[in-house]
N, C-alpha and C positions, 0 to 999 in steps of 0.2 A: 460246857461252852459259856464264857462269860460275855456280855456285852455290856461296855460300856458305853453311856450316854451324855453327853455333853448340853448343857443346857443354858445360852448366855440370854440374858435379857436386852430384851428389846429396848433399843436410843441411848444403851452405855456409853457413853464419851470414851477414847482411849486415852490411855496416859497420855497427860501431858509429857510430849518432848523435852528431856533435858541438857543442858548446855555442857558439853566437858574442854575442860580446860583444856588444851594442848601441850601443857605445859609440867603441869601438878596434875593430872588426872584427875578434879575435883569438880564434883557435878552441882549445876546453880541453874535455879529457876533463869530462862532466858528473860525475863522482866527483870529481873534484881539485877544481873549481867548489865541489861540494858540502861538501867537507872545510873549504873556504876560509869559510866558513860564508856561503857564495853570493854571493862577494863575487869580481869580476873577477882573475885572480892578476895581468895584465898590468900592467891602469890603474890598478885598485883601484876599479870599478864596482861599488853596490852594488846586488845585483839586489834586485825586491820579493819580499819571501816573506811566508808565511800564517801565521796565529795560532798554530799548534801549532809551528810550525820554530820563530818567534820564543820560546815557552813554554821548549823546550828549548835555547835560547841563553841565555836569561837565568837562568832556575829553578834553583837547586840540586836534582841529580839525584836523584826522587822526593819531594818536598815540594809541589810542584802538586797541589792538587785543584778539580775545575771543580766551581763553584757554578752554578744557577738556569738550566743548559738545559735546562729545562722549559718557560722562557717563550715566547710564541710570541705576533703579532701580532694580533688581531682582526679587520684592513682597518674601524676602525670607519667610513671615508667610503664606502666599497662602491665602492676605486677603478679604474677600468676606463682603460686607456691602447689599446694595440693587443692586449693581453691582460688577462685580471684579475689584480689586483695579486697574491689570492695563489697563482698559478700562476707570479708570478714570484720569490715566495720559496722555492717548493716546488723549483723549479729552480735557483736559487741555493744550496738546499741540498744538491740532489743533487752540484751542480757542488762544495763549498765541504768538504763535508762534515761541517760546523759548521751549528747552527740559527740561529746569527743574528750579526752581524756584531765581536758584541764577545764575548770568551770570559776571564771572571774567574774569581777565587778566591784565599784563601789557598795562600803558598809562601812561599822564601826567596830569598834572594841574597845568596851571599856568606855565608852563615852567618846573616844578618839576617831575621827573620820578616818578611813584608808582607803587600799584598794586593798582587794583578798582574792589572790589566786590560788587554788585548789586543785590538788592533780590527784587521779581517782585510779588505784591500781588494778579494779575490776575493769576497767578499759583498756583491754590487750596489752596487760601488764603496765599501764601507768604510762605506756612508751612515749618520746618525743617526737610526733612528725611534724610536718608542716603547720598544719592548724595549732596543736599546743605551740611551737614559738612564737607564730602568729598573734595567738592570743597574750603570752607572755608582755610580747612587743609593745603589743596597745595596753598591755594592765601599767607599763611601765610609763608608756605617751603621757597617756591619762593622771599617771599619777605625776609625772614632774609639772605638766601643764597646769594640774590643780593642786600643786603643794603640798596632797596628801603623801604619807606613808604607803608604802607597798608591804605586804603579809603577804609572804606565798607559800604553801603548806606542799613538800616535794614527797612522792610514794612512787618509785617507779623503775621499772628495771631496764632503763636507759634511750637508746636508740632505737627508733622503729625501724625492723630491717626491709618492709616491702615498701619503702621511700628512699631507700640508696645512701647516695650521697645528699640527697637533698637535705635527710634527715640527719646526719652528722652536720652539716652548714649552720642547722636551727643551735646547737654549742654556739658559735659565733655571732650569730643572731640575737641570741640572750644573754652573751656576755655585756654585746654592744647596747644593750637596755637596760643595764645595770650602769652601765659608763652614761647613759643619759641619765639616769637616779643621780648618779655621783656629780655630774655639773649642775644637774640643777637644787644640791646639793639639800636631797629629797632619803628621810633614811629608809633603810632596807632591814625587813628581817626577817630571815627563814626558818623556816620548823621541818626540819627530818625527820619523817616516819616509815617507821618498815615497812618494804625495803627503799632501799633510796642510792642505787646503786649506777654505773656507766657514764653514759653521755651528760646527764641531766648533775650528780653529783660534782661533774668533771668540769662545770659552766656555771651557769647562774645562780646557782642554790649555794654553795662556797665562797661567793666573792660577796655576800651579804655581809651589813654591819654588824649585827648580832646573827649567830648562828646556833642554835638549838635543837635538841634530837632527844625522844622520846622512850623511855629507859628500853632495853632492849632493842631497839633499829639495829637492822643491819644496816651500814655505809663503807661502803668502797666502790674501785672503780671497778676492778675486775674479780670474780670468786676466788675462793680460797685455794678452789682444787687447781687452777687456772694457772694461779698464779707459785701453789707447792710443787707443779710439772714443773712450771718454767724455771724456776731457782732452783731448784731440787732441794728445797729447805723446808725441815717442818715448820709450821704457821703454829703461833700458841693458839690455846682454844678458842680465847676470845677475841681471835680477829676477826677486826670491823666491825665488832659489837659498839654501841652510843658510850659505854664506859671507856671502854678500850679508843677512843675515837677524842674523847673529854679526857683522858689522862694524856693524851701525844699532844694534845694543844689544837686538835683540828675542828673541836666546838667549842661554844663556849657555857654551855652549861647544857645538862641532863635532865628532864621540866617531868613530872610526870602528869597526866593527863587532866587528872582533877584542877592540879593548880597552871596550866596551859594558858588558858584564858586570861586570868591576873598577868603574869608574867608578861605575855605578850603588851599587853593594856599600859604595864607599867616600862616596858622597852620601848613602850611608843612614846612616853611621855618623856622617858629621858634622852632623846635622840631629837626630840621639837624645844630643849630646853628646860625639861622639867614641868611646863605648865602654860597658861597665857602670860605673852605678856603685859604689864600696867604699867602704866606712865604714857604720857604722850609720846615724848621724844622715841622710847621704845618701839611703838605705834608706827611713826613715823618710818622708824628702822626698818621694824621687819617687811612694811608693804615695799619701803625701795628695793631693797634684799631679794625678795620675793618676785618684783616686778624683772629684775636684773638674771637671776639667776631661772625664769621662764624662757626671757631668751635665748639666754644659752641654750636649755633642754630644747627648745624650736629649733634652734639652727641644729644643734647637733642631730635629735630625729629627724629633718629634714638630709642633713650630708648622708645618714648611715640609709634612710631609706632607700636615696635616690642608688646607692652601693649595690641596696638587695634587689632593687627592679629588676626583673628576668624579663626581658624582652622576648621569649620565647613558651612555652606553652605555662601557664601559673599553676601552681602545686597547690592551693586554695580558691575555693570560691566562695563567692558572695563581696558585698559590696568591701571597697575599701576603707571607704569613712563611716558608714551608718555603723551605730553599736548594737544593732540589731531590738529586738522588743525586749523591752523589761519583764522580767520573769521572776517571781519568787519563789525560792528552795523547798522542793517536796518534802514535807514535814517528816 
């Protein structure tokens, strides 16, 4: 009879956890991963990350402040799936730690004032309901009002479906706040990260001045399998890949992570002109310019609002003008 004895010492720490690629199957201390700003050190995989990681990649350090997480959904259809709809954002939030899937507000980049909207695909898949166009809407108010640039960073797999119709509207919603960027002739520029697919691809993230996507994003409107049924055509491999997307002409460049930041920084300063400008007379120019082209944006977010008033039960809550408490990005 043999007996064996096993004998482990007491307060051993276990292995550290380690990171594998999904990609290259190559295993990395998750700090190094993380340093790499989640980006594979092997292949150069870039992993998804959440609204707040992305905040602190892009934002000059402490210049973010979140606007309008106060807003919160209504369920105006009283929608019921396998659970009630808002039991699945209550859990979405607990999971996300974010109330709702876009997370805005005045910052910088690069030294450059903006606005920076952020869509988080850990929030029931990034989807658009009411409260993301909502917030869209006012990232965009805000920013024609004060002159700055708009940054929206899009990750999401399009339409929320327990909002209806409602939440197809919010496409139209966000177009029409890109048309207020555009008179009050305020630039735009979007960054695609995987995935960035449907309703949200098919609106406001497309009609930006510059458009940019991050190596490997998938972008289209509808999947591949979806769309191999419906044609009965095979799909090359690389479709809707950020390459395959930058070779049709439908971005305008492929950024990868590390240099993100720069890039952005430097799209912002070529769309304000390159820089400040000096001279008086110049001076003079841009405040008439500026004072001229506010109006516009006021009238025209006044005509499109007065359009989206629903005289009937509101698909958001919380105030319509306060931006809610200032809040800085959990580290």
């Amino acid at each position: 009879m043999t007996v064996t004895v096993e004998i482990a010492r007491r307060g051993t720490a276990p292995a550290p956890r380690r990171w594998v690629c999904p990609k290259c199957a190559s295993e990395h201390d998750p700090a190094v991963v993380k340093e790499n700003l989640s980006v594979c050190p092997a292949c150069g995989y870039h992993q998804r990350i959440g609204a707040r990681e992305r905040i602190v990649q892009l934002a000059d350090e402490g210049t973010f402040v979140e606007y309008w997480s106060h807003l919160r959904t209504l369920d105006p259809l009283d929608f019921v799936d396998l659970e009630p709809y808002p039991e699945r954002v209550r859990e979405a939030q607990g999971a996300s730690g974010l109330t709702e899937a876009l997370v805005a507000g005045p910052a910088a980049i690069g030294g450059t004032p903006c606005v920076l909207a952020v869509m988080d695909f850990g929030f029931m898949g990034g989807s658009m309901g009411s409260v993301v166009g909502e917030k869209l809407w006012r990232a965009a108010a805000v920013a024609a009002d004060e002159g700055r640039p708009l940054v929206a960073v899009a990750s999401s797999g399009g339409a929320r479906m327990q909002e209806g119709a409602l939440s197809l509207m919010q496409m139209a919603k966000t177009t029409c706040a890109v048309d207020v960027l555009n008179d009050a002739r305020v630039p735009f520029v979007a960054v695609m990260a995987d995935p960035c697919t449907g309703g949200v691809v098919a609106s406001f993230v497309s009609l930006a001045d510059i458009c940019v996507a991050e190596p490997g994003a998938l972008l289209y409107f509808s999947g591949p399998r979806v769309i191999a049924q419906t044609t009965r055509e095979q799909l090359p491999d690389d479709f809707g890949g950020a390459e395959r997307n930058l070779a049709l002409g439908h971005v305008d460049a492929v950024v990868p992570r590390a240099e993100l930041k720069d890039k952005v920084a430097n799209y912002l300063r070529l769309l304000k002109g390159g820089g400040q400008p000096d001279g008086l007379e110049r001076r003079r120019s841009s405040r008439s310019r500026s004072s001229r082209t506010r109006r516009l944006a006021r009238a025209t977010s006044a005509r499109v609002a007065a359009a989206f008033k629903n005289p009937g039960r509101e698909p958001v809550g919380g105030s319509g003008t306060a931006p809610g408490s200032p809040e800085e990005p959990a580290p």
